[in-house]
C-alpha positions, -999 to 999 in steps of 0.1 A, spaced: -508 -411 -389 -491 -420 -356 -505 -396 -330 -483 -407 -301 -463 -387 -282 -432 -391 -286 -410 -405 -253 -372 -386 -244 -357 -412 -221 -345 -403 -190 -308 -410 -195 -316 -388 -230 -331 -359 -208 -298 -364 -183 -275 -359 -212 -292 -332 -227 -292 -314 -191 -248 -319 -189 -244 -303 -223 -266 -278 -219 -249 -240 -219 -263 -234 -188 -251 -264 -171 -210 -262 -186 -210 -222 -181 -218 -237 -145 -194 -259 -140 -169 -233 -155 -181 -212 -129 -175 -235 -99 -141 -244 -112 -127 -215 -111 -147 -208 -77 -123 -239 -61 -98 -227 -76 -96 -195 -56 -105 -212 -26 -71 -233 -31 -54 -201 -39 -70 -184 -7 -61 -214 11 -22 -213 -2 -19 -178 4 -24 -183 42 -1 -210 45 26 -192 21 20 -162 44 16 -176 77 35 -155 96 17 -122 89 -17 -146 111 -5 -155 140 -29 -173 163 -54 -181 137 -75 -209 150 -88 -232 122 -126 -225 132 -117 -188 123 -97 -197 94 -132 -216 81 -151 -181 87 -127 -163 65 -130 -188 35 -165 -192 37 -166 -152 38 -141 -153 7 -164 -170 -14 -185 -142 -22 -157 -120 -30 -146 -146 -53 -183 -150 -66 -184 -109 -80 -149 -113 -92 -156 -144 -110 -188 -133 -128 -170 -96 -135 -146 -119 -157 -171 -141 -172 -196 -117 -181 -192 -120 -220 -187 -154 -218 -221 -160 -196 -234 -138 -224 -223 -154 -254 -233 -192 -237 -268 -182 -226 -283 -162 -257 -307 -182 -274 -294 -176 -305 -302 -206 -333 -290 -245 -325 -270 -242 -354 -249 -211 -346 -249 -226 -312 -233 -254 -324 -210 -238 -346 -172 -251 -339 -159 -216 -344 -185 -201 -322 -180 -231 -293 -141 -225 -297 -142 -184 -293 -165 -192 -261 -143 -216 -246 -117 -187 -249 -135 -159 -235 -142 -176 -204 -103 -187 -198 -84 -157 -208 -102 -137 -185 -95 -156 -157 -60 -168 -164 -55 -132 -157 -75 -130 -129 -58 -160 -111 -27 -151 -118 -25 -117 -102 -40 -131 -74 -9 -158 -74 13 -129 -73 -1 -111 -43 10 -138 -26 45 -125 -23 33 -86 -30 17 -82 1 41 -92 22 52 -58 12 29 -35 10 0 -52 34 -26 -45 9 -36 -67 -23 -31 -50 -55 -55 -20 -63 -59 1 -96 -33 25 -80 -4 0 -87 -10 6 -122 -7 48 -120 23 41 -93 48 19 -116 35 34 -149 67 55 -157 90 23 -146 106 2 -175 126 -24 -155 90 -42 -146 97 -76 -164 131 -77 -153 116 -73 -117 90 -96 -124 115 -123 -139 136 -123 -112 108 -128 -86 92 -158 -106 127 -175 -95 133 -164 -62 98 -173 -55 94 -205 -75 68 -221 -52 41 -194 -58 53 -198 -95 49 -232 -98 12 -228 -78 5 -203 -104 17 -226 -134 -9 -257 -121 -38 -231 -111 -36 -223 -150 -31 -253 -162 -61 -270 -146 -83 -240 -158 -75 -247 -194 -77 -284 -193 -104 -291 -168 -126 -265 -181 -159 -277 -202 -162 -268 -242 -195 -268 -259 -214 -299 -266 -236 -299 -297 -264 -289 -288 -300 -301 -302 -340 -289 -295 -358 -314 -277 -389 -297 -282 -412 -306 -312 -417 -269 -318 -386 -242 -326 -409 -215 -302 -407 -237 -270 -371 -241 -272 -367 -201 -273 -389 -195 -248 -370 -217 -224 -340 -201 -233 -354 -169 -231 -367 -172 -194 -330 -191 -186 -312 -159 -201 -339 -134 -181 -330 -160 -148 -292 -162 -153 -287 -126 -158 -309 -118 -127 -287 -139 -105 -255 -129 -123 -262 -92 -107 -272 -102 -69 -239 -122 -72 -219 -93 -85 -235 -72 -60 -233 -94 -32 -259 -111 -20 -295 -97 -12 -314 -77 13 -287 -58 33 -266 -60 2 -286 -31 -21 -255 -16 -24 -228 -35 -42 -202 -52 -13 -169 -36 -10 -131 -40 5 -145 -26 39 -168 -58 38 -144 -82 44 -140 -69 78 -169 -85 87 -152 -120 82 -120 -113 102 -106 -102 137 -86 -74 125 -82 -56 96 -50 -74 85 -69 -110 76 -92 -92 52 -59 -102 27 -69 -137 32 -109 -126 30 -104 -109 -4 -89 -117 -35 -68 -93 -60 -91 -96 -93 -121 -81 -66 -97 -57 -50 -87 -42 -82 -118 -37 -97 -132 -24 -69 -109 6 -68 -109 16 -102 -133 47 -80 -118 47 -44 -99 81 -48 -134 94 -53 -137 116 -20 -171 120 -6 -168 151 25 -183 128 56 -197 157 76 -189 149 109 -191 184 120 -198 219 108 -168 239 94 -171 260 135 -169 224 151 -139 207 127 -115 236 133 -119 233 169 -113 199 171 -80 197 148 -71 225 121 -42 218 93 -38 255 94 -5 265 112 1 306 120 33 323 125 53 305 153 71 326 177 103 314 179 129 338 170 141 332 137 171 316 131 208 318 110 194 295 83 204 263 92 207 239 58 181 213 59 191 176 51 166 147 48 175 116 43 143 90 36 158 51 38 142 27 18 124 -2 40 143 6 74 118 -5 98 125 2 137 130 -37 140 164 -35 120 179 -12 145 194 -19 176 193 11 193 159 7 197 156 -32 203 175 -38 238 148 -59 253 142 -80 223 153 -119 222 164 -120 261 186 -86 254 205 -103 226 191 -92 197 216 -58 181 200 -51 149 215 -44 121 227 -10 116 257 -4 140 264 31 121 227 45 129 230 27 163 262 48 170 244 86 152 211 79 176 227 88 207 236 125 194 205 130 177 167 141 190 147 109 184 116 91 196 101 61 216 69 63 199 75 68 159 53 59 131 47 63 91 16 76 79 18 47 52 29 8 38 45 21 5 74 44 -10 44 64 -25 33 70 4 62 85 23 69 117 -1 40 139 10 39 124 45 76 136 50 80 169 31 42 181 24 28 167 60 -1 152 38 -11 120 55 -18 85 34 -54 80 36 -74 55 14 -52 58 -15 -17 70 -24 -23 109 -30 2 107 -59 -20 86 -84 -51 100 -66 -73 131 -93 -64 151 -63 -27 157 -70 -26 182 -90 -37 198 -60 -13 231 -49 2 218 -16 33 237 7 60 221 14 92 221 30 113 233 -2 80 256 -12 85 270 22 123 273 26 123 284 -11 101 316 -6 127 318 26 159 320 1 168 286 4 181 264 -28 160 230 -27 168 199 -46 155 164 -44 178 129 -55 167 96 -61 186 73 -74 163 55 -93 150 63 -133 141 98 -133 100 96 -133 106 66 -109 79 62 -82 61 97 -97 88 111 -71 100 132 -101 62 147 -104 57 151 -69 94 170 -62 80 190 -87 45 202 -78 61 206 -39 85 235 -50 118 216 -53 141 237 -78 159 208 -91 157 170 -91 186 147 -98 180 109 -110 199 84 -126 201 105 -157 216 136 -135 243 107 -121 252 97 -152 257 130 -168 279 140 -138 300 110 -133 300 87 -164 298 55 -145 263 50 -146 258 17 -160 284 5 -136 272 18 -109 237 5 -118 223 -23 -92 204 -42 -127 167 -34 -112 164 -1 -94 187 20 -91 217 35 -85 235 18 -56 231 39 -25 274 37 -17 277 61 -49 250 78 -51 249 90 -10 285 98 -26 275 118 -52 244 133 -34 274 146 -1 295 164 -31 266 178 -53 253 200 -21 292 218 -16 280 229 -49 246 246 -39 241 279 -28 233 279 8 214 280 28 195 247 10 169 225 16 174 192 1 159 153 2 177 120 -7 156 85 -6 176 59 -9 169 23 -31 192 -3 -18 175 -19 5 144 -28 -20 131 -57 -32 152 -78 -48 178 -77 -18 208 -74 -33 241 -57 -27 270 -52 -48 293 -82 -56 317 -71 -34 299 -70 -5 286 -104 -4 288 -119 25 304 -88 47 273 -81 64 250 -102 86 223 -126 66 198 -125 95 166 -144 92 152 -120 66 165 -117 32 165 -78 37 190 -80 63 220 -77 44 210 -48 25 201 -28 56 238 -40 65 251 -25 33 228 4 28 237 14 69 275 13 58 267 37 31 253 58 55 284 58 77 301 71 45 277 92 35 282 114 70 325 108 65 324 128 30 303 156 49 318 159 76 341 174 55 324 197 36 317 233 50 284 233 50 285 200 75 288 222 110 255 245 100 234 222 88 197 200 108 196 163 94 165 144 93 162 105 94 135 87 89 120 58 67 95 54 39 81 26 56 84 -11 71 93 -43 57 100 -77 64 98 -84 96 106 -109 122 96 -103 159 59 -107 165 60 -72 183 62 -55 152 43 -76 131 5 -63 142 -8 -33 136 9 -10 152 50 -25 144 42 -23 105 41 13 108 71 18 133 102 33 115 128 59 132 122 96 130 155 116 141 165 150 141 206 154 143 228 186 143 261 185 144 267 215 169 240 200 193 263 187 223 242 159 229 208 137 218 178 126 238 149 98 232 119 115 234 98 87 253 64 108 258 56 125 225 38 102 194 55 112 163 43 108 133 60 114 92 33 143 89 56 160 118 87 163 103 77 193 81 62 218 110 93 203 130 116 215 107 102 247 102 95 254 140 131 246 146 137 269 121 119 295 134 100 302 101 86 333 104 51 322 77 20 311 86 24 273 68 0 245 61 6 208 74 -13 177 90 16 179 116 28 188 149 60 206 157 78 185 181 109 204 185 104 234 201 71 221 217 44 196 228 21 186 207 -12 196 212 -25 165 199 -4 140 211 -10 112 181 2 100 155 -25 91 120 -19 60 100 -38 40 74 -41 6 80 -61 -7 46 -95 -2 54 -88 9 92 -79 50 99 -54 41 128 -45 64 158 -19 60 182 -14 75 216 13 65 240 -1 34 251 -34 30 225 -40 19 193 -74 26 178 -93 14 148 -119 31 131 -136 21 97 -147 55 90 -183 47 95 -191 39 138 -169 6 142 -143 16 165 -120 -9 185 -89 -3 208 -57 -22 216 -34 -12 252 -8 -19 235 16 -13 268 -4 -41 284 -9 -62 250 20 -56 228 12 -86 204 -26 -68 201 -42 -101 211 -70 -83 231 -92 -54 211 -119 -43 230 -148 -17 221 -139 18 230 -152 39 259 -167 69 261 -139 85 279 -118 82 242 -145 104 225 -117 133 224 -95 109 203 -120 101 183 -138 135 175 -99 142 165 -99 115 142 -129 122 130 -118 157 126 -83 145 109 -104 126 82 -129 154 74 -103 180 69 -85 153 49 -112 146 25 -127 180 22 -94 198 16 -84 172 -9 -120 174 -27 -123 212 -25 -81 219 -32 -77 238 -3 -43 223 9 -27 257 17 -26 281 45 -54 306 44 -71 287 16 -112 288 19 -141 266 6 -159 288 -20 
C-alpha cells in the first residue's frame, strides 16, 4: 500500500481558494461596495451645486467615511445570501445547480433594490434635503399617481436613469456564481470543521460591520454619525447612502424624553402653554390662509433688491405688488423641508423635529389648532387641497385638527363637473381653478370662518397648463415658470374676492410650505433653505410694514392669528404671537436633518441634540463659510433650545399637546 501523502499543487490550492464560497460572496461583496462609491461619487457631481467650496481633500474624507455606511447597508442586504453561501452544508448540495442559481439571486435582488433607490435620491433630495427614510413610505401611501410620477421623472432625468440602468447591469453581469465546489481534505470531518470555524468567523465580522466598526462603536452607527465626516450637516447626503438611511429609520419616531431639566426648570426656560391674552376681543374677523407650494423667499422680488447687482425681480409681480399692504417679515423661516411638514407648523404651531409628525405613532395625538380654536369660538372651518382627497395625509391631519369640512379633488369634481379637465395629469387640480373654486365655495360658508387652501402647481413635475406655455419667465430653474403661473393665479384668486362680501372683514395669511430649487448661493446653506414669506394682509389695514427685527417662524402663525384675534382661551402652541407683540423669545426653530436649527437676527446655530453646538453670523457670513464653536454668552439660546426639544419630545411621548394638559 502506498503510504505517501498525497501533494495538492499550488496552482490546485489557488483555484480552490477563487471558488471557494467565501472568497465569491467576497468579491460580491466588494462589487457592490465600488459600486456605491461610484454612485456616491456621481451624486456629488450630479448635485454639485447644493456643495459649494468642497475641496477635493474633503471630498476624499467624505467617501472614505461613506464606506462604512455602505458596509452595514451592504451586509443588511446580503445577509441570507452570506448565509446560504457560508453554511457548510454537504459538497453536493453545495454544488447543486439549483441551489448555486437561487444564491446567485438572493445576493442581486436585494441589492438591485438597494442601488437603485439610492440612484433615485439623486434627484429626490434636491427637494427635500434629506435621503429617503421609512417616513416616505407612510407619507405617499394613500397616493395612486406614483408610477406616473415616477415615469415621467425617469425621462426628465435621463442621466441619473441611464447611471442607474449600468449600476444594474454591471451587478448582474459582473457578479460571481458558484463554482463546483470539491473537499480537499482526505477526511469529510476536516472539511466541516473549516467551514464551521469560517461560518463562526464570517458571521462575527458580518455584525462589527453592520454595527460599525469596534470599540467606540458598541452601539450600532447611525444618520447622526456621518456628521463626523463632513463640515456641515448638509454633506452628510454625500456621507450616507439611501439603503442605510432607510433602514435606519424604520425606529427614529421612537421619542426618548432627554432630561435636560426638571419639569420647574423647562417651563421657565420656554413653555408651549399660552393663557388668556388680554387684547380685547374682536368682531370676528374671517381667517384666510393660503399655504403655496415650494414658494421660497428667493422667487420673490420684493424681498431680493440687492441680489445680482439690484437686477434680479423675482418672479411673482402679483405678491410683489400685495407685500407692500401687508404685515410681513425680514427674518422668516419654515419649521421644515417637506409639504408634510408645513400642516402642523402652520395651523397646529407643532414644529418638524426628527420626523414628519403626520406618519410619526404620535399623531394620533389630540392637538389645538387654529380651526379647533376658532371652531369652539363659532367659526365654520374648512380646509381645500386640490390634490386626491387622502393626498399628503392632509385629509387625516385637517381632520384630527378640528376642521369641519375638507374639500379635494373629489369635492371639485362633484361641484363643477370639469374635473378631469381641469386635472394637471400628476397632482392635482390646477391652482387657476381651484383658487377659483376655493374664492366662491367660502360666499357659501357661514361666517365668521376659518379656512386653509395649499396650493399644487408649483410641484414637481413643473408644469403649467398648455395655454400658458411660454407666458411666464423660464428663469434658470425649471420651477420658475410655475411660480410665474401659480403667482397669476393668485392675482385672480384676490380679483374674485374682492368681490365677495365677506372680502372687507376678513385677515389673510401667506406663507409657504417650504423651499425649493434654488439658485443664489445666499439661500442655498442652511439658513436660505428654510426661508419662505410669512405675511399677514387685511384689507381695511391702510397700509403694510416689513417687520425687520422680529424672527418669525411657521409655528407663529397660529398664536398670531389668534392674538390678533383677541381670543379670549387659554391655547396651546410652540409659537409666538407677533402681531400684537414682541416675542419673548425672539427665534425661530427649524430641523435641518440631523441638526435642531435656531435662528436669531443675525445667528444661526447648530446643535446635534447631544453637546455639539456650532454657530454661523450670518450678517457678517451670509454664505455660512465660517462656523465657529459657541460661547458661553449664547447659553440663554441654547437652554431655549434645549428647552424647545424637551417639551417637544416629552409632550409628543406623554400626549400632552393641549393647554392645561399634565404628565400623569
Amino acid at each position: 500500500m502506498n503510504t505517501a501523502k498525497q501533494h495538492i499543487p499550488i496552482k490546485g490550492i489557488s483555484k480552490a481558494l477563487w471558488n471557494h464560497p467565501w472568497t465569491i460572496a467576497a468579491c460580491n461583496l466588494l462589487l457592490v461596495m465600488t459600486l456605491y462609491s461610484l454612485s456616491r461619487l456621481a451624486f456629488y457631481v450630479y448635485n454639485l451645486y447644493l456643495f459649494p467650496s468642497v475641496e477635493a481633500s474633503h471630498l476624499g474624507e467624505m467617501m472614505g467615511g461613506g464606506i462604512r455606511f455602505d458596509l452595514t447597508a451592504v451586509l443588511y442586504l446580503s445577509s441570507l445570501y452570506l448565509v446560504m453561501m457560508m453554511l457548510p452544508l454537504p459538497c453536493k448540495w453545495r454544488n447543486n445547480a439549483t441551489y448555486q442559481t437561487v444564491c446567485k439571486w438572493v445576493f442581486i435582488i436585494p441589492n438591485l433594490i438597494g442601488l437603485t433607490v439610492n440612484c433615485i435620491d439623486m434627484v429626490y433630495v434636491r427637494f427635500t434635503d434629506r435621503r429617503l427614510s421609512i417616513t416616505f413610505f407612510s407619507e405617499f401611501n394613500n397616493d395612486d399617481n406614483l408610477l406616473s410620477i415616477f415615469l415621467q421623472s425617469v425621462v426628465q432625468y435621463w442621466p441619473v436613469t441611464l447611471f442607474a440602468i449600468a449600476v444594474c447591469l454591471i451587478t448582474v453581469i459582473a457578479s460571481r456564481s458558484r463554482k463546483p465546489f470539491r473537499i480537499e481534505a482526505s477526511k469529510p470531518w476536516i472539511y466541516y470543521m473549516k467551514e464551521t470555524a469560517l461560518l463562526l468567523a464570517s458571521v462575527y465580522f458580518v455584525v462589527i460591520g453592520i454595527r460599525g466598526g469596534f470599540g467606540a462603536y458598541t452601539r450600532p452607527i447611525t444618520m447622526s454619525n456621518a456628521l463626523q465626516y463632513t463640515n456641515r450637516p448638509q454633506e452628510t447626503l454625500i456621507v450616507l447612502n439611501t439603503p442605510f438611511s432607510i433602514m435606519r429609520s424604520t425606529d427614529a419616531t421612537v421619542y426618548h424624553n432627554p432630561h435636560f431639566f426638571s419639569e420647574e426648570e423647562l417651563a421657565n426656560r420656554m413653555t408651549p402653554e399660552h393663557p388668556i391674552c388680554n387684547r380685547r376681543p374682536s368682531d370676528k374677523l374671517n381667517v384666510v390662509v393660503i399655504i403655496l407650494e415650494s414658494f421660497s423667499k428667493e422667487y420673490i422680488g420684493y424681498f431680493n433688491h440687492d441680489l445680482d447687482n439690484g437686477t434680479y425681480n423675482g418672479y411673482t409681480p402679483y405678491l410683489d405688488s400685495l407685500l407692500p399692504h401687508c404685515i410681513t417679515y425680514t427674518h422668516s423661516f419654515a419649521s421644515g423641508r417637506k409639504s408634510i411638514d408645513a400642516m402642523p407648523s402652520v395651523l397646529s404651531s407643532i414644529p418638524m423635529l426628527l420626523e414628519p409628525y403626520i406618519v410619526t405613532p404620535y399623531s394620533t395625538n389630540k392637538v389645538m389648532s387654529l380651526a379647533s380654536c376658532l371652531g369652539e369660538w363659532g367659526y365654520t372651518t374648512a380646509f381645500f387641497h386640490g390634490a386626491p382627497n387622502g393626498s399628503m395625509g392632509f385629509e387625516a391631519y385637517a381632520r384630527s385638527a378640528g376642521f369641519d369640512s375638507y374639500y379635494g379633488m373629489d369635492e371639485y369634481k362633484q361641484a363643477t363637473g370639469t374635473g378631469e379637465r381641469d386635472f394637471d395629469g400628476t397632482w392635482a387640480i390646477w391652482d387657476e381653478e381651484f383658487l377659483q373654486y376655493y374664492a366662491i365655495k367660502m360666499s357659501e360658508m357661514r361666517e365668521p370662518f376659518m379656512t386653509s387652501v395649499f396650493t399644487a402647481s408649483s410641484h414637481h413635475p413643473f408644469k403649467v397648463p398648455a395655454r400658458y406655455e411660454g407666458v411666464y419667465p423660464e428663469g434658470t430653474q425649471p420651477i420658475h415658470h410655475c411660480v410665474g403661473y401659480s403667482d397669476n393665479a393668485l392675482r385672480q384668486f384676490f380679483a374674485t374676492a374682492a368681490r365677495q362680501p365677506w372680502f372687507i372683514h376678513t385677515l389673510f395669511v401667506l406663507t409657504a410650505d417650504h423651499t425649493n430649487q434654488l439658485t443664489h448661493d445666499e439661500y442655498r446653506n442652511s439658513k436660505g433653505l428654510y426661508e419662505v414669506p410669512i405675511a399677514f394682509y387685511c384689507p381695511s389695514w391702510e397700509t403694510g410694514k416689513t417687520d425687520s427685527t422680529q424672527v418669525v417662524s411657521q409655528t407663529d402663525i397660529m398664536p398670531s392669528v389668534l392674538g390678533y384675534l383677541g381670543y379670549d382661551r387659554p391655547y396651546f402652541a410652540f409659537g409666538e404671537d407677533v402681531l400684537t407683540q414682541e416675542k419673548t423669545h425672539n427665534y425661530a426653530v427649524c430641523y435641518n436633518h440631523p441638526m435642531v436649527q435656531l435662528l436669531t437676527d443675525s445667528l444661526l446655530i447648530e446643535y446635534d441634540g447631544v453637546d455639539g453646538t456650532n454657530y454661523y453670523n450670518y450678517q457678517e457670513d451670509p454664505l455660512l463659510l465660517h462656523g465657529q464653536e459657541t460661547r458661553g454668552e449664547m447659553e440663554t439660546e441654547m437652554d431655549y433650545l434645549k428647552a424647545y426639544i424637551q417639551q417637544y419630545i416629552s409632550r409628543m411621548i406623554d400626549n400632552r399637546l393641549t393647554y392645561g394638559d399634565v404628565e400623569d
